[in-house]
C-alpha positions as CSV (number, residue, x, y, z in Angstrom):
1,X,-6.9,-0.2,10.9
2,X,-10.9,-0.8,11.2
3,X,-12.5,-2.5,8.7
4,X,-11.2,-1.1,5.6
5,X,-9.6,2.7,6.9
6,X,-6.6,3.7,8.4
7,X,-7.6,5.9,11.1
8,X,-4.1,7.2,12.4
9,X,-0.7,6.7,11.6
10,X,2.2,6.9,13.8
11,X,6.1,6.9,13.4
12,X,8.0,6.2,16.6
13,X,11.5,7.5,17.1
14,X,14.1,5.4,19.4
15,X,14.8,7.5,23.2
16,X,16.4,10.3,22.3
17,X,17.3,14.0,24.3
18,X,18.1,17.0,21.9
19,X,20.8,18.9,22.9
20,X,20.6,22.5,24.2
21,X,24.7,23.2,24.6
22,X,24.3,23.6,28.6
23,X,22.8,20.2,29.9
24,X,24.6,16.8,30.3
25,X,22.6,13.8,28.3
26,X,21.1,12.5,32.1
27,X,20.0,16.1,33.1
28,X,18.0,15.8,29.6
29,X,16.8,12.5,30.3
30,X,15.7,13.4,33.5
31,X,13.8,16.6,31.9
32,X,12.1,14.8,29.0
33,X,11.1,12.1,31.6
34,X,9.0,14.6,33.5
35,X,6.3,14.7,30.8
36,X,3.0,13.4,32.4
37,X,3.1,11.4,29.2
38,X,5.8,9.4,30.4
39,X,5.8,6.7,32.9
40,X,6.2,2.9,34.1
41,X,5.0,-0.3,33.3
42,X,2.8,0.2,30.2
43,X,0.7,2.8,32.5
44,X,1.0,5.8,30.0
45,X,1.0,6.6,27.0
46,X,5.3,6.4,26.8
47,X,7.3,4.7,29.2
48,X,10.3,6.8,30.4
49,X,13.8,6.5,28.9
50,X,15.9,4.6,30.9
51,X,19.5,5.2,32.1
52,X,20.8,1.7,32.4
53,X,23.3,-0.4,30.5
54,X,21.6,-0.6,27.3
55,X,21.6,3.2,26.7
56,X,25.2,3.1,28.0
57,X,26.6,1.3,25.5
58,X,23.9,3.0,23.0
59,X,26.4,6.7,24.1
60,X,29.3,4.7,24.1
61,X,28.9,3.8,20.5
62,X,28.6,7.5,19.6
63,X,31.4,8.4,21.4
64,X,29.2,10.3,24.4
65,X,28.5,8.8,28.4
66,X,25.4,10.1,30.6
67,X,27.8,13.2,31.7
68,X,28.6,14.4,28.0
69,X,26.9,18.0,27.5
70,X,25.7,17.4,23.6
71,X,25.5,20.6,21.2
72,X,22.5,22.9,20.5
73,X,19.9,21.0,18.6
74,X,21.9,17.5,18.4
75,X,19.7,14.6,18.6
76,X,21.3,12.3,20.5
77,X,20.1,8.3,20.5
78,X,19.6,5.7,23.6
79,X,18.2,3.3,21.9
80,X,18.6,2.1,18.1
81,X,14.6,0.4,18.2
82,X,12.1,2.7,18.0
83,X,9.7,0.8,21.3
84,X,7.5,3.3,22.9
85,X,8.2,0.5,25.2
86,X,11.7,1.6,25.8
87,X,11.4,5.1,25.4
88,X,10.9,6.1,22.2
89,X,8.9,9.1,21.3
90,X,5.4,8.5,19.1
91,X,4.8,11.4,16.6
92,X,1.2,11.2,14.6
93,X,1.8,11.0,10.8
94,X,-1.3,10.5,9.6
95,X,-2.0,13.4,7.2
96,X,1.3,12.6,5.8
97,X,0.9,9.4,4.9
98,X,0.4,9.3,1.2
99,X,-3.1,7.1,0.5
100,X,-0.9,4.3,-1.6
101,X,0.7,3.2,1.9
102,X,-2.3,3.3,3.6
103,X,-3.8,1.4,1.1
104,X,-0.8,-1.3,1.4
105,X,-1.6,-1.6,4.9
106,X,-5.8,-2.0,4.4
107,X,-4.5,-4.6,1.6
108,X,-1.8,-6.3,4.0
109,X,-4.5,-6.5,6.8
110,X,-7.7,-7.6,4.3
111,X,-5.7,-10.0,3.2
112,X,-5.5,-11.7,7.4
113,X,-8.9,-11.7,7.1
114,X,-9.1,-9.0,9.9
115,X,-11.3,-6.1,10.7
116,X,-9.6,-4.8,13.4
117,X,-5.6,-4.2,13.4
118,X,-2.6,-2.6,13.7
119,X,-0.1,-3.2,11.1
120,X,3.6,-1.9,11.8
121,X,5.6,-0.7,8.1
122,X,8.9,0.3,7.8
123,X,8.8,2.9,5.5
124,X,12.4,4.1,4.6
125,X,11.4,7.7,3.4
126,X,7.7,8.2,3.4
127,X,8.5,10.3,-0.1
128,X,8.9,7.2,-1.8
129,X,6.1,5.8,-3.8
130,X,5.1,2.7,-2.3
131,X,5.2,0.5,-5.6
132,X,9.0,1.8,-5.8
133,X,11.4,-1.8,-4.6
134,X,12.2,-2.1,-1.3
135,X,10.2,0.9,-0.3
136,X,8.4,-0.6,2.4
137,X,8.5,-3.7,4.7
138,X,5.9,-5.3,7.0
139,X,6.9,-6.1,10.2
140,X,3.8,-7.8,12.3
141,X,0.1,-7.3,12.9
142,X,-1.3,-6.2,16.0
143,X,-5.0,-8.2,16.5
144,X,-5.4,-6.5,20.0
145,X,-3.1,-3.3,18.8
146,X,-2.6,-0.5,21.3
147,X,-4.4,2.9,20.5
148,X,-3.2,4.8,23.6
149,X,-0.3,5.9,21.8
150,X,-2.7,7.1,19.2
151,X,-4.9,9.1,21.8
152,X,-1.7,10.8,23.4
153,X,1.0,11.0,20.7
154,X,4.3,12.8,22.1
155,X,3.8,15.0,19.0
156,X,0.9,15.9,16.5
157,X,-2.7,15.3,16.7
158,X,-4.2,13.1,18.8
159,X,-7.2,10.3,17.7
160,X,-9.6,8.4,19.2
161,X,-9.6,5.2,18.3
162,X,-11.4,3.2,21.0
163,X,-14.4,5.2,20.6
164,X,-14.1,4.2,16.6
165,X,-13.8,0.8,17.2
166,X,-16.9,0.6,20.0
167,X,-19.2,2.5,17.8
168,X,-18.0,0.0,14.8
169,X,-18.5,-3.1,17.4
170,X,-22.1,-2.0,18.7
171,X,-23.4,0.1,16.1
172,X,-26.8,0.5,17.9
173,X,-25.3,3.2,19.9
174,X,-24.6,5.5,17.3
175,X,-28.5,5.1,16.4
176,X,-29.6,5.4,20.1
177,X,-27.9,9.1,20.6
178,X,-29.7,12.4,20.4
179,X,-28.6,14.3,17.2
């Protein structure tokens, strides 16, 4: 959010490997891990999905372990939050996004007195007006939000937003570029 836009939109999906009938659940870890995307310690845009007791008991739950060879196309979860801290996959939304959610979060954030944010919704089915009840919930504000994610989604179109927000913070250097 700067100033009074919403310049991208993200939904996040908890670590996940989709299923091709062949490969065990680790051997698709392992692949989806290898994106350049992916990496350690807040370094990247995504942080790889792990393989440790969390996401072990995350399989156990749907009756799989790291060896079990999941069917073509099945989605299979390793996490139930949706971090791009622990995994998760970010997927841009923004031209999806129906203007009366954007507008909640403008609203939400106008409201802190900000000009600068992230705001995180939970947005049950993005189909859903937002006036409908319980259509939407706020979760936090982000004054110092990360716009990596933004910049290198796993999936859809990337945007810039550090640029955005240093051409909003020093606007003389819009006016001192060549046209």
């Amino acid at each position: 959010m700067l100033e009074d836009k919403v310049c991208a939109v993200l939904s996040r999906v908890p670590a996940n490997v989709q299923g091709d009938g062949k490969h065990t659940i680790e051997e698709l870890v392992t692949q989806k891990n290898r994106d350049p995307l992916r990496g350690r310690d807040h370094r990247t845009p995504l942080e790889i999905i792990q393989m440790g007791e969390m996401e072990t008991l995350m399989l156990k739950g749907q009756g799989y372990q790291f060896d079990s060879i999941p069917k073509n196309d099945e989605i299979v979860y390793l996490r139930e939050n949706s971090n791009v801290s622990t995994g998760g996959d970010s997927i841009d939304v923004t031209d999806q996004i129906s203007d009366d959610y954007k507008k909640i979060a403008v609203d939400a954030v106008s409201l802190l007195g900000a000009k600068i944010s992230g705001i995180d919704l939970i947005i049950e089915n993005k189909d859903v007006p937002a006036a409908s009840e319980n259509a939407y919930g706020i979760l936090e504000a982000n004054f110092n939000p990360s716009m990596y994610m933004h910049a290198y989604p796993y999936k859809g179109k990337p945007h810039n937003l550090t640029i955005e927000i240093i051409h909003y913070l020093f606007p003389e250097l819009l006016q001192s570029q060549p046209k």
